[in-house]
C-alpha positions as CSV (number, residue, x, y, z in Angstrom):
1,X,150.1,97.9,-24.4
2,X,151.4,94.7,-23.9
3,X,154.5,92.5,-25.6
4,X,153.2,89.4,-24.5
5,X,156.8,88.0,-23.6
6,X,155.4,85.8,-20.9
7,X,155.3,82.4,-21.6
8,X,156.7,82.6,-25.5
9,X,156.7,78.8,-25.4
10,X,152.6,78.5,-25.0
11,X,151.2,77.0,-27.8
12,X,149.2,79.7,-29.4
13,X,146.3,79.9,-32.1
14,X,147.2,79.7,-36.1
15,X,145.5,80.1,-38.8
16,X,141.9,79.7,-39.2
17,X,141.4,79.4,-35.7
18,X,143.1,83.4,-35.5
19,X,140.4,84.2,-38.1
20,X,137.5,83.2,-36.2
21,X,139.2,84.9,-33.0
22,X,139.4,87.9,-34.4
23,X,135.9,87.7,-36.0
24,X,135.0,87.2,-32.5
25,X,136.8,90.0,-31.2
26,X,135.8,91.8,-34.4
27,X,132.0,91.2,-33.2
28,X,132.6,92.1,-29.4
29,X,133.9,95.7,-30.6
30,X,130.7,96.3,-32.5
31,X,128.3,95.3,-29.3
32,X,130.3,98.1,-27.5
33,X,129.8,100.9,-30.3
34,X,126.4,99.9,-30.0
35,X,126.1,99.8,-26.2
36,X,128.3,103.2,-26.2
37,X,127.0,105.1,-29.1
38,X,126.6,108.2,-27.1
39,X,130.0,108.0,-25.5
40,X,132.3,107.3,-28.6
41,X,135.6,108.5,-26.1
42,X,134.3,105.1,-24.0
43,X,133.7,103.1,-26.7
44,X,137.1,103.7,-28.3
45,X,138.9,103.0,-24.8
46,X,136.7,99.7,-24.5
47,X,137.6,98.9,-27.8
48,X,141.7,99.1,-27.3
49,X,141.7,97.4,-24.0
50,X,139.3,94.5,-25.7
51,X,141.2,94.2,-28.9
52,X,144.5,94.1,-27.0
53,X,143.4,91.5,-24.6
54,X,142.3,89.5,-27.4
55,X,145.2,90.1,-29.9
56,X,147.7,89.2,-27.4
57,X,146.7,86.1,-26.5
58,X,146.9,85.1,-30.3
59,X,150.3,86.0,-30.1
60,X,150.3,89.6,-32.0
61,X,153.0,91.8,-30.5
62,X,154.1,94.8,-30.1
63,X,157.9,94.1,-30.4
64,X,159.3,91.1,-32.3
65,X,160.5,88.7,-29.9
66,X,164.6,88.6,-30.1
67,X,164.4,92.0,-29.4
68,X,164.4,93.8,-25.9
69,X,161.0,95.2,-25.4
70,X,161.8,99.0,-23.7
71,X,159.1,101.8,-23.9
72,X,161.9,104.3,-25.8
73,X,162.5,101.9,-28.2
74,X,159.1,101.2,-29.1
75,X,158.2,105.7,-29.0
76,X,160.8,106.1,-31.7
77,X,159.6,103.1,-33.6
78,X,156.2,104.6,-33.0
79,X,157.9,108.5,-34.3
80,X,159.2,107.1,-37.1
81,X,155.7,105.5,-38.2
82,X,154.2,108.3,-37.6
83,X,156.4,110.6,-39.5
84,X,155.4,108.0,-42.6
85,X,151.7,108.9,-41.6
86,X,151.7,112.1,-42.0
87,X,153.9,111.8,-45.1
88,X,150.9,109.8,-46.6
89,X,148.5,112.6,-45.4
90,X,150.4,115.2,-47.3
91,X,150.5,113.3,-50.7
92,X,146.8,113.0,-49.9
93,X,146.3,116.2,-49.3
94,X,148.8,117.9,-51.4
95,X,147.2,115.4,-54.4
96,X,144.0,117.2,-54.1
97,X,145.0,120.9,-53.7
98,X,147.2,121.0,-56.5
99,X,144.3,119.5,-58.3
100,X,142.0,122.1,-57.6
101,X,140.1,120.0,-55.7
102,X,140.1,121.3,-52.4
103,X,140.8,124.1,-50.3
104,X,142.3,124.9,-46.9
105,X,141.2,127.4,-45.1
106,X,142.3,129.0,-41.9
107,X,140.5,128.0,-38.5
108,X,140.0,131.4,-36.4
109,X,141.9,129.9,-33.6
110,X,142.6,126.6,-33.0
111,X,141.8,124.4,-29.5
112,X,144.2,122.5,-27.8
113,X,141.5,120.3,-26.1
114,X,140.1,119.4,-29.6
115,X,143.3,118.5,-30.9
116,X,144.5,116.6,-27.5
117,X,141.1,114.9,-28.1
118,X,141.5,114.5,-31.5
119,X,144.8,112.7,-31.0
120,X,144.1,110.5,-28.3
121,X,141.0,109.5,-30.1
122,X,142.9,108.9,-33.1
123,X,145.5,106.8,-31.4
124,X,142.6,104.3,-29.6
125,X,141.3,104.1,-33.2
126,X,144.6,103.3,-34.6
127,X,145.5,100.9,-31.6
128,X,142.3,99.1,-32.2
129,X,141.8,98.9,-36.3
130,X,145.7,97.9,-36.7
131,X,145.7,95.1,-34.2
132,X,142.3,94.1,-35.4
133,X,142.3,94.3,-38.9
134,X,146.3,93.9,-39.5
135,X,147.4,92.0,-36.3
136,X,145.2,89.2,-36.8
137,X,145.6,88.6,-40.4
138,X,149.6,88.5,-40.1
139,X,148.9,86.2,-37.0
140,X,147.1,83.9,-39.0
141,X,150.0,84.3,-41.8
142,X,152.4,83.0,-39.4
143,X,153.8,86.0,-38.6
144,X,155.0,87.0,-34.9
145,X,156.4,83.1,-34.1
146,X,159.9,83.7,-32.2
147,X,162.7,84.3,-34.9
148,X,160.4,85.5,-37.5
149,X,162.3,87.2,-40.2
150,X,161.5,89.3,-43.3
151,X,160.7,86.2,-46.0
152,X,158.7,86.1,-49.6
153,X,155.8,85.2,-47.6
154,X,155.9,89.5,-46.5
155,X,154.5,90.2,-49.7
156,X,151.7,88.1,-49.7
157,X,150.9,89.6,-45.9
158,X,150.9,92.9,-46.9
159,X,148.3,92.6,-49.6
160,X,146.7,90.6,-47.4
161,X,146.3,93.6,-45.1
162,X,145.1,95.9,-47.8
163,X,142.3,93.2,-48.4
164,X,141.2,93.1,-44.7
165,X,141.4,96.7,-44.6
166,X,138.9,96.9,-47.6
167,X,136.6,94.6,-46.5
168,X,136.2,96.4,-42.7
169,X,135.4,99.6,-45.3
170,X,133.0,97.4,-46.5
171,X,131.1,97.1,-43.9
172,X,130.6,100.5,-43.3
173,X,127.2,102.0,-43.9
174,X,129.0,104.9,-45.9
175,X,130.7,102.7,-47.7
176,X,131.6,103.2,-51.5
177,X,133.2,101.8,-54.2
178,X,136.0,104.8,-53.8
179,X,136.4,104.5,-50.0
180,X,136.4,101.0,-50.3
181,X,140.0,101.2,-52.6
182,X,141.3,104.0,-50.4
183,X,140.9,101.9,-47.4
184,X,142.7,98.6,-49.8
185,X,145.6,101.2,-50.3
186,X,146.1,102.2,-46.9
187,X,146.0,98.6,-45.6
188,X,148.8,98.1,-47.9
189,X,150.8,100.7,-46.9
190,X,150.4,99.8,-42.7
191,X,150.8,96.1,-43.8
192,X,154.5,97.4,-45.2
193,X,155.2,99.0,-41.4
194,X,153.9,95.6,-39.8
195,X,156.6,93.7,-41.9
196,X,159.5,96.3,-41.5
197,X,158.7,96.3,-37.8
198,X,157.9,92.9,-37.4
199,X,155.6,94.1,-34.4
200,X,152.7,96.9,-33.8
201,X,154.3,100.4,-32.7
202,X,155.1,101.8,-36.3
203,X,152.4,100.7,-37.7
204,X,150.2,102.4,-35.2
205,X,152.3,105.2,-35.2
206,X,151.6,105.9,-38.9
207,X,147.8,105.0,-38.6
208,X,147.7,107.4,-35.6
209,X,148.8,110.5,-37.6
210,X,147.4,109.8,-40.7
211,X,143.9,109.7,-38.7
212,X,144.9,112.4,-36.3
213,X,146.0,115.0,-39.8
214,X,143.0,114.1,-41.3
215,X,140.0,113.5,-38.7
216,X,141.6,116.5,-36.9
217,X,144.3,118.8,-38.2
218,X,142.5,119.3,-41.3
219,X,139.1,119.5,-40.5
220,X,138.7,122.2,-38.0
221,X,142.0,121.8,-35.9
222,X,144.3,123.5,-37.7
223,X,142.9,124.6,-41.2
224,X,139.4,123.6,-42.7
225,X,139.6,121.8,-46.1
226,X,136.6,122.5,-48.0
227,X,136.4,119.5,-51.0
228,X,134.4,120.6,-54.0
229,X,131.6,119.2,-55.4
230,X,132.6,116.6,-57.7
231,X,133.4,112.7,-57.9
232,X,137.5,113.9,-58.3
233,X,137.4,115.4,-54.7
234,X,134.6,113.4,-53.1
235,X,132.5,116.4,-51.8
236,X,130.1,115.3,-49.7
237,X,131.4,111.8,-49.5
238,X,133.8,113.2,-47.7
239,X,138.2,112.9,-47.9
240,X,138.3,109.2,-49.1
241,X,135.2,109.1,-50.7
242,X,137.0,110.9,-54.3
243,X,138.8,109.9,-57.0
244,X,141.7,112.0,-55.9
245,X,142.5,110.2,-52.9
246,X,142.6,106.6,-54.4
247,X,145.3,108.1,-57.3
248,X,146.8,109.9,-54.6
249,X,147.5,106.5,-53.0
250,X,148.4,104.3,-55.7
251,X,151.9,105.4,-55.5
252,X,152.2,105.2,-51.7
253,X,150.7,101.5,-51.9
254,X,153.5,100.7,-55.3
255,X,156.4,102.1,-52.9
256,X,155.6,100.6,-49.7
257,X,154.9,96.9,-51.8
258,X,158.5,98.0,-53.2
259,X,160.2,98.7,-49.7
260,X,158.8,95.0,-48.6
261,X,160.4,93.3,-52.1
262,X,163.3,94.7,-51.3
263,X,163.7,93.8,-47.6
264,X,163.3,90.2,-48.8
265,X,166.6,88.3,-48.6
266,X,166.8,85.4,-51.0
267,X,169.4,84.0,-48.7
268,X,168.2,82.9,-45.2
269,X,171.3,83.3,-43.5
270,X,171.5,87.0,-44.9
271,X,167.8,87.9,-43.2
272,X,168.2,90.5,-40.1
């Protein structure tokens, strides 16, 4: 994972020409899933390494450039995002048990190699859909230039990432009208990390454990959650395919959009 300090003072690509990069990039990762399709561990790593590559040319980063890029900073900024992601799993999940409209049941034993695999898996997804999808819409936004602060702009970028998020859902073939919201919400709530952090480790962090509780912890790992049959819990459609899990959000999307108002100085000089 790279910082991409070297040569800050390159010119690098804005705006539309970050769009059609990462629609480029966007397009390279879906030859590999194809090419890969029966070796989805491959196709993850192929994915990462890709999107990284391509990302940090654009100029996304990992760490904000006026400040020191050191692998324990970046693992506790990565802890504490992934502390929020499994905070947003919980309302999830909490959300739809109380509800009645799911269960958990208890695995008979559960398999460390499933849930090492289940969380490096989750991470390569993470690494790739938040540089992606996130990355390169902040890029375009301006973010990531050196001296980038927190400004009213953040607001704007953060939505914007709930509306990239949506339309990748979109392009799904199980796409639905429900996923497609859940996946807004979500967006909105990494897009808040992306601003607070001003670079990619909490963000992935907290798409890392979200994906790792519910891919993995919850279905199989740990417990089994068993979603009944109705448009509430999603049923067949699976965890975000429910009414639950969009209201379950709503509130996590309101107080991330809040955290980002309020880290908005209206005096320059006061930003940092």
């Amino acid at each position: 994972m790279s910082d991409d300090d070297k040569d800050d003072d390159a010119p690098r690509p804005r705006g539309l020409s970050v769009l059609a990069w990462g629609l480029g990039l966007y397009g390279a990762c879906r030859v590999l899933q194809i090419f890969l399709e029966a070796q989805a561990t491959a196709a993850a790593v192929g994915q990462a390494v890709l999107v990284e590559w391509g990302t940090s040319r654009l100029g996304v980063v990992w760490t904000p450039h006026d400040r020191k890029a050191s692998l324990p900073d970046g693992v506790r900024r990565g802890m504490f995002g992934a502390l929020a992601g499994f905070a947003i799993a919980g309302v999830l999940l909490g959300v739809l048990v109380v509800s009645g409209g799911a269960k958990l049941e208890a695995v008979s034993s559960a398999s460390v190699s499933v849930l090492v695999i289940g969380l490096v898996t989750a991470g390569l997804y993470a690494w790739r859909d938040e540089l992606l999808f996130h990355g390169v819409t902040l890029r375009a936004l301006g973010m990531f230039e050196p001296g980038d602060r927190a400004s009213a702009q953040d607001l704007f970028r953060v939505v914007a990432c709930g509306v990239t998020s949506a339309g990748a859902a979109l392009g799904r073939s199980d796409a639905s009208a429900r996923s497609v919201v859940v996946a807004a919400l979500l967006g909105v709530a990494f897009g808040a990390l992306w601003t607070r952090d001003r670079g990619a480790w909490m963000p992935w962090g907290a798409h890392m454990a979200f994906r790792f509780a519910t891919d993995t912890l919850v279905a199989g790992g740990v417990v089994q959650v068993r979603l009944a049959s109705s448009a509430w819990a999603g049923g067949d459609s699976g965890l975000f395919g429910g009414t639950a899990a969009a209201v379950a959000l709503v509130p996590v999307a309101t107080v991330a959009i809040a955290l980002t108002m309020r880290g908005i100085s209206p005096d320059p000089a006061r930003v940092g």
